[in-house]
PDB file of N, CA, C and O in Angstrom:
ATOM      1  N   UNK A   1      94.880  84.611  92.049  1.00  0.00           N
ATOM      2  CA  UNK A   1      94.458  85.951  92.345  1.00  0.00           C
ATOM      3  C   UNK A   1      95.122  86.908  91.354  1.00  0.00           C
ATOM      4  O   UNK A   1      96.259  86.820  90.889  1.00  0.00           O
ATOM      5  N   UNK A   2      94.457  87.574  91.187  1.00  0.00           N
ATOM      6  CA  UNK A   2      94.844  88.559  89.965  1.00  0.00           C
ATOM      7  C   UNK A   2      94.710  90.003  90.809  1.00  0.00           C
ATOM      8  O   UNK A   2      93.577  90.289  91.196  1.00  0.00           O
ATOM      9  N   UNK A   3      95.854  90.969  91.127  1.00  0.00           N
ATOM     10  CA  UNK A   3      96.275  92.298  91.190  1.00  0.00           C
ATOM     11  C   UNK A   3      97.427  93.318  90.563  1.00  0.00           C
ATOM     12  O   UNK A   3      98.571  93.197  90.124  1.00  0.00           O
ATOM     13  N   UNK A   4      96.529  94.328  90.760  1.00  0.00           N
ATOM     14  CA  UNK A   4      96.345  95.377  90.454  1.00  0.00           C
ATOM     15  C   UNK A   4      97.739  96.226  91.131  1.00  0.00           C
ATOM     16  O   UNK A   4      97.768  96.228  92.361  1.00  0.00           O
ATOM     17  N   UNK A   5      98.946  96.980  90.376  1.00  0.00           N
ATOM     18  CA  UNK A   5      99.350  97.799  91.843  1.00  0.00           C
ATOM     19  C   UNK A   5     100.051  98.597  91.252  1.00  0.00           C
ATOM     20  O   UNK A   5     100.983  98.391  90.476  1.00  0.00           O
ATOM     21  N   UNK A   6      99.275 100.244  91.887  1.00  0.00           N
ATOM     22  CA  UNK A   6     100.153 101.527  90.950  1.00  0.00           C
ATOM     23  C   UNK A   6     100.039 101.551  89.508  1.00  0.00           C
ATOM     24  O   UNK A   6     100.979 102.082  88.917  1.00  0.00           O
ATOM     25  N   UNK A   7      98.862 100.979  88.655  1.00  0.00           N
ATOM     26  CA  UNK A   7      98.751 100.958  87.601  1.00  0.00           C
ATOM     27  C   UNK A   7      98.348 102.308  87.114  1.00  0.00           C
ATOM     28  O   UNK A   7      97.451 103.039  87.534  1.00  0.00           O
ATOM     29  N   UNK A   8      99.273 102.504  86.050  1.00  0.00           N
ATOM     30  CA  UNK A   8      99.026 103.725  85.381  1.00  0.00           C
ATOM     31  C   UNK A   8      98.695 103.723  83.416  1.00  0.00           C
ATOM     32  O   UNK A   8      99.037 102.766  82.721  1.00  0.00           O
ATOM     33  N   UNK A   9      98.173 104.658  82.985  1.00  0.00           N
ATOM     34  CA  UNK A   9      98.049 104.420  81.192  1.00  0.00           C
ATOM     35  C   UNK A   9      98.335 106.058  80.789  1.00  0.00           C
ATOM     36  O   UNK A   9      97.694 106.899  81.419  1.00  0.00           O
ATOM     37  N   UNK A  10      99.053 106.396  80.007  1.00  0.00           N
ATOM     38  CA  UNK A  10      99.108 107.388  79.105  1.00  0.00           C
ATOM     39  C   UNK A  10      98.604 107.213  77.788  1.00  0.00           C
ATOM     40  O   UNK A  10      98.777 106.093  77.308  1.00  0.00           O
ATOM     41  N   UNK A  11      97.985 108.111  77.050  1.00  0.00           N
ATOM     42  CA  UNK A  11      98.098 107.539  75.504  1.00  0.00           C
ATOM     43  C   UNK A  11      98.237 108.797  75.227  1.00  0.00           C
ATOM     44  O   UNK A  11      97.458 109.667  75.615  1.00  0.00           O
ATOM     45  N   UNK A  12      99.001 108.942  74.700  1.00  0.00           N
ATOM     46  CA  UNK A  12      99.583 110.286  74.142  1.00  0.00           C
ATOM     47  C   UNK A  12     100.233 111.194  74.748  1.00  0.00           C
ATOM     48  O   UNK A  12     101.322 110.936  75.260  1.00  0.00           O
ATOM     49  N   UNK A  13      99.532 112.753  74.814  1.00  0.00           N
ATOM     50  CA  UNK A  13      99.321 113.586  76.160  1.00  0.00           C
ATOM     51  C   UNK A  13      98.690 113.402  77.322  1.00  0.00           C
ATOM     52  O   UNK A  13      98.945 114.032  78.348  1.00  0.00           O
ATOM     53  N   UNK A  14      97.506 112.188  77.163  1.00  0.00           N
ATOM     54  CA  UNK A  14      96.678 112.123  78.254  1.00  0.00           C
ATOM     55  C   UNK A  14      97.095 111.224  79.181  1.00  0.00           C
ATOM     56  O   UNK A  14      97.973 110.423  78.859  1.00  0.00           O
ATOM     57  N   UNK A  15      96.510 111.200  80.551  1.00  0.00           N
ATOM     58  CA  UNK A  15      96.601 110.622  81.632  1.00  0.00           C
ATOM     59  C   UNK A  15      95.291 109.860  81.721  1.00  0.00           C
ATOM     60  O   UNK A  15      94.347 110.517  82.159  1.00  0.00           O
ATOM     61  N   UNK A  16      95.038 108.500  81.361  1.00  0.00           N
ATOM     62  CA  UNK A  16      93.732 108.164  81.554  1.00  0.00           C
ATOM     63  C   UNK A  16      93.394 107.367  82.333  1.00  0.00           C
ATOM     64  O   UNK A  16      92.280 106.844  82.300  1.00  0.00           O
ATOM     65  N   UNK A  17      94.566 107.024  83.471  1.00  0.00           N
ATOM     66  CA  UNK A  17      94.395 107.179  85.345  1.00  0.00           C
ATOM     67  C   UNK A  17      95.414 106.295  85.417  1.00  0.00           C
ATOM     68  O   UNK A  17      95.960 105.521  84.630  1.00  0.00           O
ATOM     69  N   UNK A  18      95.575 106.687  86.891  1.00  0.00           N
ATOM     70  CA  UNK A  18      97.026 106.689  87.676  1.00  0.00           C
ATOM     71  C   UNK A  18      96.778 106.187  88.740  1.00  0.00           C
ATOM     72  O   UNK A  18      95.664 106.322  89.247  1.00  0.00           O
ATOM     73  N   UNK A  19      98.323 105.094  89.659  1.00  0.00           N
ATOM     74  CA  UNK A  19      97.930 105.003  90.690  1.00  0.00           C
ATOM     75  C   UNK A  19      96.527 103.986  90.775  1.00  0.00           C
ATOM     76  O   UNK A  19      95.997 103.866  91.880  1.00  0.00           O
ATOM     77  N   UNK A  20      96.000 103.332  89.705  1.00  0.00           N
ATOM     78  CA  UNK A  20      95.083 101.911  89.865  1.00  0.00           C
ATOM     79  C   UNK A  20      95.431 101.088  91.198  1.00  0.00           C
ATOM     80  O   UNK A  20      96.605 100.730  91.103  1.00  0.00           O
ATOM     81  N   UNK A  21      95.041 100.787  92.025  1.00  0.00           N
ATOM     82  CA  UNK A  21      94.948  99.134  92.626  1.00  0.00           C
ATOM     83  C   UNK A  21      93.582  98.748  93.146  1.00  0.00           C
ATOM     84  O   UNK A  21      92.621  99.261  93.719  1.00  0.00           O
ATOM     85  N   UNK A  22      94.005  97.505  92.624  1.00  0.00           N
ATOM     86  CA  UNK A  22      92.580  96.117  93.089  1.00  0.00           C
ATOM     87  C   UNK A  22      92.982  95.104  93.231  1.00  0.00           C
ATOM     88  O   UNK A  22      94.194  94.925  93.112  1.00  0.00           O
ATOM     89  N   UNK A  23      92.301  94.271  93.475  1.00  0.00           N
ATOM     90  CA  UNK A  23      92.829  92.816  93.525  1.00  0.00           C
ATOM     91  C   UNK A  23      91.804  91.838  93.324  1.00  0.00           C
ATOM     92  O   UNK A  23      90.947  91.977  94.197  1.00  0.00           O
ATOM     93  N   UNK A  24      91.466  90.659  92.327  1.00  0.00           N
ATOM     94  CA  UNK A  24      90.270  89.816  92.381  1.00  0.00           C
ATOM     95  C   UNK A  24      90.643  88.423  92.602  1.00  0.00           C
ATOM     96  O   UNK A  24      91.442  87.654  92.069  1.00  0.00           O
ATOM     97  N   UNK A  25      89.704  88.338  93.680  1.00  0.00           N
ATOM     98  CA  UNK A  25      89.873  87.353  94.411  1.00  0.00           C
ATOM     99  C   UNK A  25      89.470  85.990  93.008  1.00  0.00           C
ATOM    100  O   UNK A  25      88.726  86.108  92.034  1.00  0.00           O
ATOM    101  N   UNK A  26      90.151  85.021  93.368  1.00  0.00           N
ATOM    102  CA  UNK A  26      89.709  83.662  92.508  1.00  0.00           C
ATOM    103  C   UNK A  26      87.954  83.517  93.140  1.00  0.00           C
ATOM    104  O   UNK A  26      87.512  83.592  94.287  1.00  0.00           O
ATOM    105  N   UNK A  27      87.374  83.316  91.996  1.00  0.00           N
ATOM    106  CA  UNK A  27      86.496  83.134  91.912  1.00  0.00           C
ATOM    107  C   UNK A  27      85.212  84.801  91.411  1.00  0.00           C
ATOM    108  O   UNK A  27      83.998  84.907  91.233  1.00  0.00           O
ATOM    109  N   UNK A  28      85.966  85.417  91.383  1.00  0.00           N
ATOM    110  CA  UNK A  28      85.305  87.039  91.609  1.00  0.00           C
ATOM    111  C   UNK A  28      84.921  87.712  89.942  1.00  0.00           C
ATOM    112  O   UNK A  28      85.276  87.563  88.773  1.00  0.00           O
ATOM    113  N   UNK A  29      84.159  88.357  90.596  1.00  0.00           N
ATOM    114  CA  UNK A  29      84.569  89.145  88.959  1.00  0.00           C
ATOM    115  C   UNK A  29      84.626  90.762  89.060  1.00  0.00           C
ATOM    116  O   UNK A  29      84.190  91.527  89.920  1.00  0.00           O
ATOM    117  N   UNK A  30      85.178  90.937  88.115  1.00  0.00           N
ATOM    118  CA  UNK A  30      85.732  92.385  87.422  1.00  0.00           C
ATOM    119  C   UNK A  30      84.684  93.264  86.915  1.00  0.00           C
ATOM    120  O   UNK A  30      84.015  92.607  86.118  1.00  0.00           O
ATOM    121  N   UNK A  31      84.270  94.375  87.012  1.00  0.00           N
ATOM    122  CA  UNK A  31      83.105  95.008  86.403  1.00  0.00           C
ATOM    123  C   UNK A  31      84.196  96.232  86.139  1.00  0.00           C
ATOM    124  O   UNK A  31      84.727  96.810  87.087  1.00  0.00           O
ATOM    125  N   UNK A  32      84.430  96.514  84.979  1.00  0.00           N
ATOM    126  CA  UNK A  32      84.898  98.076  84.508  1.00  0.00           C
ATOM    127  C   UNK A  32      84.168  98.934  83.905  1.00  0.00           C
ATOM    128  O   UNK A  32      84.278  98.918  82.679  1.00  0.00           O
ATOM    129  N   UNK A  33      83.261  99.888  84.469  1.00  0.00           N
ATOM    130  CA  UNK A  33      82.806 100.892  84.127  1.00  0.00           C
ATOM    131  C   UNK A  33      83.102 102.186  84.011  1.00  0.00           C
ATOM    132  O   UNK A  33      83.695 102.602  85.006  1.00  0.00           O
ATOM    133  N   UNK A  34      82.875 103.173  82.983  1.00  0.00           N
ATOM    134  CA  UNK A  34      82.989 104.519  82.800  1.00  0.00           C
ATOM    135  C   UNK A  34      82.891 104.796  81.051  1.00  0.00           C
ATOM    136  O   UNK A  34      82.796 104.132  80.019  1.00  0.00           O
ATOM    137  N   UNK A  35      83.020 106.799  81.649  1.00  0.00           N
ATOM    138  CA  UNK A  35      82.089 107.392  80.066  1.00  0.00           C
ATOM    139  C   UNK A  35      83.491 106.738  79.123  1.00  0.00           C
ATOM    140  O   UNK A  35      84.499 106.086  79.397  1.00  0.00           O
ATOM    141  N   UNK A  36      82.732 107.483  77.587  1.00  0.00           N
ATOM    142  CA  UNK A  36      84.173 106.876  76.437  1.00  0.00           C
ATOM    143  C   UNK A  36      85.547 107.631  76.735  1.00  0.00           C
ATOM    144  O   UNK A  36      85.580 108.625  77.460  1.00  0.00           O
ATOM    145  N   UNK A  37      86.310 107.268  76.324  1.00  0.00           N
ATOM    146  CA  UNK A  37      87.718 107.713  76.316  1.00  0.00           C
ATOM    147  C   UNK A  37      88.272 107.564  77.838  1.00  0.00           C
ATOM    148  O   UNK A  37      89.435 107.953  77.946  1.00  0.00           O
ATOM    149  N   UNK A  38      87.678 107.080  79.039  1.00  0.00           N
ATOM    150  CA  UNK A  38      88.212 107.257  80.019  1.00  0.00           C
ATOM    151  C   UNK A  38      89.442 106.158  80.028  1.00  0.00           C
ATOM    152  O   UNK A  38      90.175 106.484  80.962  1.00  0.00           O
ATOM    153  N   UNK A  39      89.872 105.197  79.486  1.00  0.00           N
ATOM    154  CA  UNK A  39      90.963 104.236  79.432  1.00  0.00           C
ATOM    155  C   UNK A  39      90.283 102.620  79.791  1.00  0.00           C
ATOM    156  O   UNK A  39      91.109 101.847  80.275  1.00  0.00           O
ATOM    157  N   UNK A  40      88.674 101.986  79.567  1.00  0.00           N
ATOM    158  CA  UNK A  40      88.558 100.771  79.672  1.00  0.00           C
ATOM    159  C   UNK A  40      89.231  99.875  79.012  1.00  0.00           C
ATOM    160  O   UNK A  40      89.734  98.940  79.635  1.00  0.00           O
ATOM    161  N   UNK A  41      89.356  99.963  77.807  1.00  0.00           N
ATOM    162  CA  UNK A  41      89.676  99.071  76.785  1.00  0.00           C
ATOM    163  C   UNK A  41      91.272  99.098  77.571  1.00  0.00           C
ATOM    164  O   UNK A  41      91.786  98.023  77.882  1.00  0.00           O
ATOM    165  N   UNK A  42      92.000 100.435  77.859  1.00  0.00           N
ATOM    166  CA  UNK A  42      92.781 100.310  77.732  1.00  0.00           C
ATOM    167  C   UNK A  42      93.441  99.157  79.299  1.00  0.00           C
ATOM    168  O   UNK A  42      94.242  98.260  79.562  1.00  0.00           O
ATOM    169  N   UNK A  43      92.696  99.780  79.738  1.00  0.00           N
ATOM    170  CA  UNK A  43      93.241  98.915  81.327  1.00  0.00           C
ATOM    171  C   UNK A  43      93.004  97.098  80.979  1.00  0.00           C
ATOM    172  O   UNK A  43      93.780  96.189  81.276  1.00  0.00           O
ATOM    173  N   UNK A  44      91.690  97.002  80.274  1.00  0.00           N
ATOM    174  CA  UNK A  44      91.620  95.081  79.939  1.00  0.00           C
ATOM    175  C   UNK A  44      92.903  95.231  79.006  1.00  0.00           C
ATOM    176  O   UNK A  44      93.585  94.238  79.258  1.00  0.00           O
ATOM    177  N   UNK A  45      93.420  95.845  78.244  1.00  0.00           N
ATOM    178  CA  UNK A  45      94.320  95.416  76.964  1.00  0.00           C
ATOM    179  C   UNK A  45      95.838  95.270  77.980  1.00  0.00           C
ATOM    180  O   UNK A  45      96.762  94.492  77.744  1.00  0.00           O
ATOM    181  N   UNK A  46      95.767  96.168  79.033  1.00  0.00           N
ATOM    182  CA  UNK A  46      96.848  96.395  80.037  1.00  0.00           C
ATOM    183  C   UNK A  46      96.940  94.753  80.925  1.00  0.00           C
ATOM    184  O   UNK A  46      97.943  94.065  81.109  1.00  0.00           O
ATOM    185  N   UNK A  47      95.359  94.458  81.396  1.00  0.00           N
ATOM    186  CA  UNK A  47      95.471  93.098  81.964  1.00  0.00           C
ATOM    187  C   UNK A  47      95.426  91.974  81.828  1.00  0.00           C
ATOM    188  O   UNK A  47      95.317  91.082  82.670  1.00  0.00           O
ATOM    189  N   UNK A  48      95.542  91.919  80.276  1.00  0.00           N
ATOM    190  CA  UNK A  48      95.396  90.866  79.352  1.00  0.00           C
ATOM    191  C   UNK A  48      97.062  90.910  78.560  1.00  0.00           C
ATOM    192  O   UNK A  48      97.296  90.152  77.618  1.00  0.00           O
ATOM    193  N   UNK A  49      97.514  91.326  78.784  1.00  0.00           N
ATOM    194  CA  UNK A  49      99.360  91.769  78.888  1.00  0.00           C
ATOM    195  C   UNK A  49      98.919  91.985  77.093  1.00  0.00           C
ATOM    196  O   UNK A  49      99.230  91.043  76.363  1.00  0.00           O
ATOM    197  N   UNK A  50      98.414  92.860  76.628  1.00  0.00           N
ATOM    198  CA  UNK A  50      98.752  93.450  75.023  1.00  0.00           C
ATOM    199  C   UNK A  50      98.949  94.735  75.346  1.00  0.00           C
ATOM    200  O   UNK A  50      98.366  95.403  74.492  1.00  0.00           O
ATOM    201  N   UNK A  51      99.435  95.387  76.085  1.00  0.00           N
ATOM    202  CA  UNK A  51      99.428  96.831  76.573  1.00  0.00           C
ATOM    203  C   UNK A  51     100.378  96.728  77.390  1.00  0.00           C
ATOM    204  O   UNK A  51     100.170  95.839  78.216  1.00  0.00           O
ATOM    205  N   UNK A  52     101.735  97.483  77.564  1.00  0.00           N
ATOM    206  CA  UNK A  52     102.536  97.694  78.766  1.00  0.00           C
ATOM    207  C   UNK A  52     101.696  99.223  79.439  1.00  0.00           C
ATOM    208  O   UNK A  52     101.204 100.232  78.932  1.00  0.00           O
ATOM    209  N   UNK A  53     101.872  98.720  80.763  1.00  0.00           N
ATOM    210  CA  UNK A  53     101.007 100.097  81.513  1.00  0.00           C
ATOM    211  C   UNK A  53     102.499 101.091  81.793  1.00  0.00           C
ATOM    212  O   UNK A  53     103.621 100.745  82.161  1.00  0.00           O
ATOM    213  N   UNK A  54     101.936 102.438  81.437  1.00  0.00           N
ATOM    214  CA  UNK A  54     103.017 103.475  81.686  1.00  0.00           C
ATOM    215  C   UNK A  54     103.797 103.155  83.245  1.00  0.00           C
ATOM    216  O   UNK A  54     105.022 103.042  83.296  1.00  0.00           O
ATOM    217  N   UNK A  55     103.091 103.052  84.250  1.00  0.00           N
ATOM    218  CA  UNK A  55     103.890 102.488  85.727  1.00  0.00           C
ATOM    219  C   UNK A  55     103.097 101.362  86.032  1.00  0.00           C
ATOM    220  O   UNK A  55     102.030 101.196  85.440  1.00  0.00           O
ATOM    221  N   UNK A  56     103.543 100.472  86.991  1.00  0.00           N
ATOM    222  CA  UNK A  56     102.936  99.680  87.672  1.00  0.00           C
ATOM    223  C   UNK A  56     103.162  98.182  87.466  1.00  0.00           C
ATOM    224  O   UNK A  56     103.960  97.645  86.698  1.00  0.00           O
ATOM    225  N   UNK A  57     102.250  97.593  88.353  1.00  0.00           N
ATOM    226  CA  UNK A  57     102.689  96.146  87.413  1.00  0.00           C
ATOM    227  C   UNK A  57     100.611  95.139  87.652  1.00  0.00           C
ATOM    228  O   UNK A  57      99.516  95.311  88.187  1.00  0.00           O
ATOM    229  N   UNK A  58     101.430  94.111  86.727  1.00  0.00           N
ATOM    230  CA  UNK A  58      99.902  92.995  86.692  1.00  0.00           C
ATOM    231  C   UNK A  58     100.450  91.829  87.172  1.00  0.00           C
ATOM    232  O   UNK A  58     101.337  91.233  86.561  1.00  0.00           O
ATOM    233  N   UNK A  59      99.934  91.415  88.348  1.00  0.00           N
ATOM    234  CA  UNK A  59     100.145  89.878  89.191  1.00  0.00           C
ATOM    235  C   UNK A  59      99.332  88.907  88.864  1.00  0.00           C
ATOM    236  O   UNK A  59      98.163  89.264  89.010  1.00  0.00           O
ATOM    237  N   UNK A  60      99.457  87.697  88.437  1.00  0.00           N
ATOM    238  CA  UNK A  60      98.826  86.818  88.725  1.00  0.00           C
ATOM    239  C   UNK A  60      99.404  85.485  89.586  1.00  0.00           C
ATOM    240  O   UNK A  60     100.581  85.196  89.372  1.00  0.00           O
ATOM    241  N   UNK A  61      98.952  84.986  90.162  1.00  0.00           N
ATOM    242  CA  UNK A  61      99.143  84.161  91.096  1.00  0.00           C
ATOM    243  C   UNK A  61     100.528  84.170  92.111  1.00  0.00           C
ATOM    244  O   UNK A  61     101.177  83.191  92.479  1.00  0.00           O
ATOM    245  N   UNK A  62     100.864  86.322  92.592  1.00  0.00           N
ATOM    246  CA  UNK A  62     101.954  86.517  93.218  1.00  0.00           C
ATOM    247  C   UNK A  62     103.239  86.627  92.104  1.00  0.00           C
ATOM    248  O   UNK A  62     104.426  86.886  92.302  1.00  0.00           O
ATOM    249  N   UNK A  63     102.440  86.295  90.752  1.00  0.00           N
ATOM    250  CA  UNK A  63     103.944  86.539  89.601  1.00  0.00           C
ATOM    251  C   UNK A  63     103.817  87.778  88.894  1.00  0.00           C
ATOM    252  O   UNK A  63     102.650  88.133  88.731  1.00  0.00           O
ATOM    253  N   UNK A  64     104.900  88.697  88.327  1.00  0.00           N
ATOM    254  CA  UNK A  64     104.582  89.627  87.026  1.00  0.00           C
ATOM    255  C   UNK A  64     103.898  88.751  86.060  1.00  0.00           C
ATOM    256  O   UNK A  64     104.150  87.546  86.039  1.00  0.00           O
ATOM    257  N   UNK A  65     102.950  89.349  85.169  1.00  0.00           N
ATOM    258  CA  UNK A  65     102.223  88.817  84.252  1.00  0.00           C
ATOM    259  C   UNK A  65     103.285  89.027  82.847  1.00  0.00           C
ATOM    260  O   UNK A  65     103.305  88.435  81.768  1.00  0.00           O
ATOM    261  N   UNK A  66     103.963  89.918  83.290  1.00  0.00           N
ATOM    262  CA  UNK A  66     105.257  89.744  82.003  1.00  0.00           C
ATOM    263  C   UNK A  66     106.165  89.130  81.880  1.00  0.00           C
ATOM    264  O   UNK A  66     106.752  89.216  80.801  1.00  0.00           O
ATOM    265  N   UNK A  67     106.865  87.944  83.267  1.00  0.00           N
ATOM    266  CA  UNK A  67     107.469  86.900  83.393  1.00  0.00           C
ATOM    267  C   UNK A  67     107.091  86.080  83.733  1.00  0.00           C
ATOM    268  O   UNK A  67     107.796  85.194  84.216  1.00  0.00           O
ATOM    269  N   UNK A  68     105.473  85.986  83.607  1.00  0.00           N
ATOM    270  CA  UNK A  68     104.782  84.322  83.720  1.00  0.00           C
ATOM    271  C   UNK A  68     103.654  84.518  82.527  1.00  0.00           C
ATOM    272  O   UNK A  68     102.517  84.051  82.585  1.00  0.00           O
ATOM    273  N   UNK A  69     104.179  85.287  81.451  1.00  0.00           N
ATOM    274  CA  UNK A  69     103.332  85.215  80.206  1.00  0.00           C
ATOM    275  C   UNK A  69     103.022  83.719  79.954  1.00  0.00           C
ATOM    276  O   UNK A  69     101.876  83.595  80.389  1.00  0.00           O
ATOM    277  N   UNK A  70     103.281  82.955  79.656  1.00  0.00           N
ATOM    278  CA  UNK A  70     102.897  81.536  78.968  1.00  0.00           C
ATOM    279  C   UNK A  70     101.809  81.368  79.947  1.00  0.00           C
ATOM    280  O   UNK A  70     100.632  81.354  79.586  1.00  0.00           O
ATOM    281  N   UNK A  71     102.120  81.257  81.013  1.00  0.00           N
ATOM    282  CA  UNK A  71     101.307  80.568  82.319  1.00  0.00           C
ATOM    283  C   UNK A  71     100.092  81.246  82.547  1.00  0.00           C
ATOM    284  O   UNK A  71      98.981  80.724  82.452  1.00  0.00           O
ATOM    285  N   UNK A  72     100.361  82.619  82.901  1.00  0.00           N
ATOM    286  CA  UNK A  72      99.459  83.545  82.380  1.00  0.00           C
ATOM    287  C   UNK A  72      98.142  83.219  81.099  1.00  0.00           C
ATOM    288  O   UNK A  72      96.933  83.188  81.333  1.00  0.00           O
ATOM    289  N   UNK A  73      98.601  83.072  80.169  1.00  0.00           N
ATOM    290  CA  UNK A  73      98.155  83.219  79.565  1.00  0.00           C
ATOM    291  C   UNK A  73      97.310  81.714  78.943  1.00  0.00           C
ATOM    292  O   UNK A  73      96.438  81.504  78.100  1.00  0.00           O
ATOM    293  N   UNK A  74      97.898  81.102  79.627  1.00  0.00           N
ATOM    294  CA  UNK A  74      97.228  79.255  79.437  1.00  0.00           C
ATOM    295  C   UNK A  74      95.892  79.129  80.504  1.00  0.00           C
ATOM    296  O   UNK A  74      95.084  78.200  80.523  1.00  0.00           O
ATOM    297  N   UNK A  75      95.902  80.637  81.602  1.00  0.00           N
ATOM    298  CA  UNK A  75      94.692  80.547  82.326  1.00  0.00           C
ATOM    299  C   UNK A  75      93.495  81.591  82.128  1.00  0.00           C
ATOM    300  O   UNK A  75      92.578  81.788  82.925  1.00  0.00           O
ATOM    301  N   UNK A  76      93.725  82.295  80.744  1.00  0.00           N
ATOM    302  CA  UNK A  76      93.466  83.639  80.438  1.00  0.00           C
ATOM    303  C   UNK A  76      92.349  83.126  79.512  1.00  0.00           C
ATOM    304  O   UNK A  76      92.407  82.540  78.431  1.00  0.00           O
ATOM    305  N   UNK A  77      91.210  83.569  80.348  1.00  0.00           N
ATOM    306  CA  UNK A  77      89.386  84.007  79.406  1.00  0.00           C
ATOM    307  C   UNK A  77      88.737  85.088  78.892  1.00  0.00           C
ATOM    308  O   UNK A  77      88.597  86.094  79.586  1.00  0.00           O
ATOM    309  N   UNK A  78      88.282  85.025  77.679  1.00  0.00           N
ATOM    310  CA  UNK A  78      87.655  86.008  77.119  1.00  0.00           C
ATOM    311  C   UNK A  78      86.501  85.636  77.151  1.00  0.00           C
ATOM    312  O   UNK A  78      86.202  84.517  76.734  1.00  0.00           O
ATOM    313  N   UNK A  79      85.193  86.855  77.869  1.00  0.00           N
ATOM    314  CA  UNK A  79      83.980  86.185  77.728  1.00  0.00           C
ATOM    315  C   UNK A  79      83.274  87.407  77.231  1.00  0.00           C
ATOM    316  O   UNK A  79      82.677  88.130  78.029  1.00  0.00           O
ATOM    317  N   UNK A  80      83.321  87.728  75.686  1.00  0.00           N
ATOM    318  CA  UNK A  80      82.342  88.938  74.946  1.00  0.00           C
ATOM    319  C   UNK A  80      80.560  88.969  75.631  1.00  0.00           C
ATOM    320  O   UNK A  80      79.911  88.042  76.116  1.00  0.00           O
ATOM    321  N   UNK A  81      80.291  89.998  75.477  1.00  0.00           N
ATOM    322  CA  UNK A  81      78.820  90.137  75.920  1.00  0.00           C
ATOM    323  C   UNK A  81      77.892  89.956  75.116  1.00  0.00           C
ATOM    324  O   UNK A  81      76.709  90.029  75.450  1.00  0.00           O
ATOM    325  N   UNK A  82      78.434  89.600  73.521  1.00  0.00           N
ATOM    326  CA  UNK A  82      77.313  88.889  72.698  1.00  0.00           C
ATOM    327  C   UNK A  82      78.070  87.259  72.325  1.00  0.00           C
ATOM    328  O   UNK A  82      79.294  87.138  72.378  1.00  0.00           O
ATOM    329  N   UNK A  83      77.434  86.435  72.066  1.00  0.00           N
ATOM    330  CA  UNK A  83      77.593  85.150  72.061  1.00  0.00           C
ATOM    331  C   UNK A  83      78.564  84.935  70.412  1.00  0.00           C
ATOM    332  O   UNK A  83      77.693  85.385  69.668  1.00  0.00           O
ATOM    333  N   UNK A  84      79.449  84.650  69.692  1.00  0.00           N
ATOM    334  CA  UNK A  84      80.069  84.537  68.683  1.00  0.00           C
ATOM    335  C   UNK A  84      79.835  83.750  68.122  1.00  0.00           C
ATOM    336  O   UNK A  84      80.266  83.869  66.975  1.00  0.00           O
ATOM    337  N   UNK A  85      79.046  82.417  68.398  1.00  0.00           N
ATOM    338  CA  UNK A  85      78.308  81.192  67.560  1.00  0.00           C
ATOM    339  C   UNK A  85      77.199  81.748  67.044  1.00  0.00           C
ATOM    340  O   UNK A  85      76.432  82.318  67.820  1.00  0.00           O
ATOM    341  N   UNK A  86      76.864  81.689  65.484  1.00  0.00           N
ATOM    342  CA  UNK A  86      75.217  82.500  65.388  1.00  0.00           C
ATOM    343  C   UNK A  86      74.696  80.886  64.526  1.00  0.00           C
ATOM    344  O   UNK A  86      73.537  80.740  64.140  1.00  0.00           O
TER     345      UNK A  86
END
């Protein structure tokens, strides 16, 4: 299970949201929508641990995702919306 708790992002001056929580259940999926600049990229770059989030933290399986990086990251998928084999 992968959550979400008190997640926050600054980039700069801005606040590009605060106070995040979710939680996805195994098996579930994630849909992140909104206009540009609202912080998408930034929240996947946050839950994909290349981003420390200004507060909060990223769980996976009940662990910080920043002290179960390896593990983390040996279960971690990228699935782009165009296909990369041409």
């Amino acid at each position: 299970m992968l959550e979400a708790t008190h997640l926050s992002c600054e980039r700069g001056d801005r606040t590009l949201f605060a106070g995040l929580e979710f939680t996805v259940a195994p098996g579930s999926l994630l849909r992140v929508a909104g206009a540009n600049g609202t912080g998408k990229t930034s929240l996947l770059r946050i839950l994909c641990g290349l981003l420390q989030p200004t507060a909060g933290e990223v769980r996976w399986r009940g662990r910080d995702i920043r002290k179960a990086r390896e593990e983390y990251l040996r279960d971690l998928v990228y699935v782009g919306h165009l296909n990369g084999v041409k």
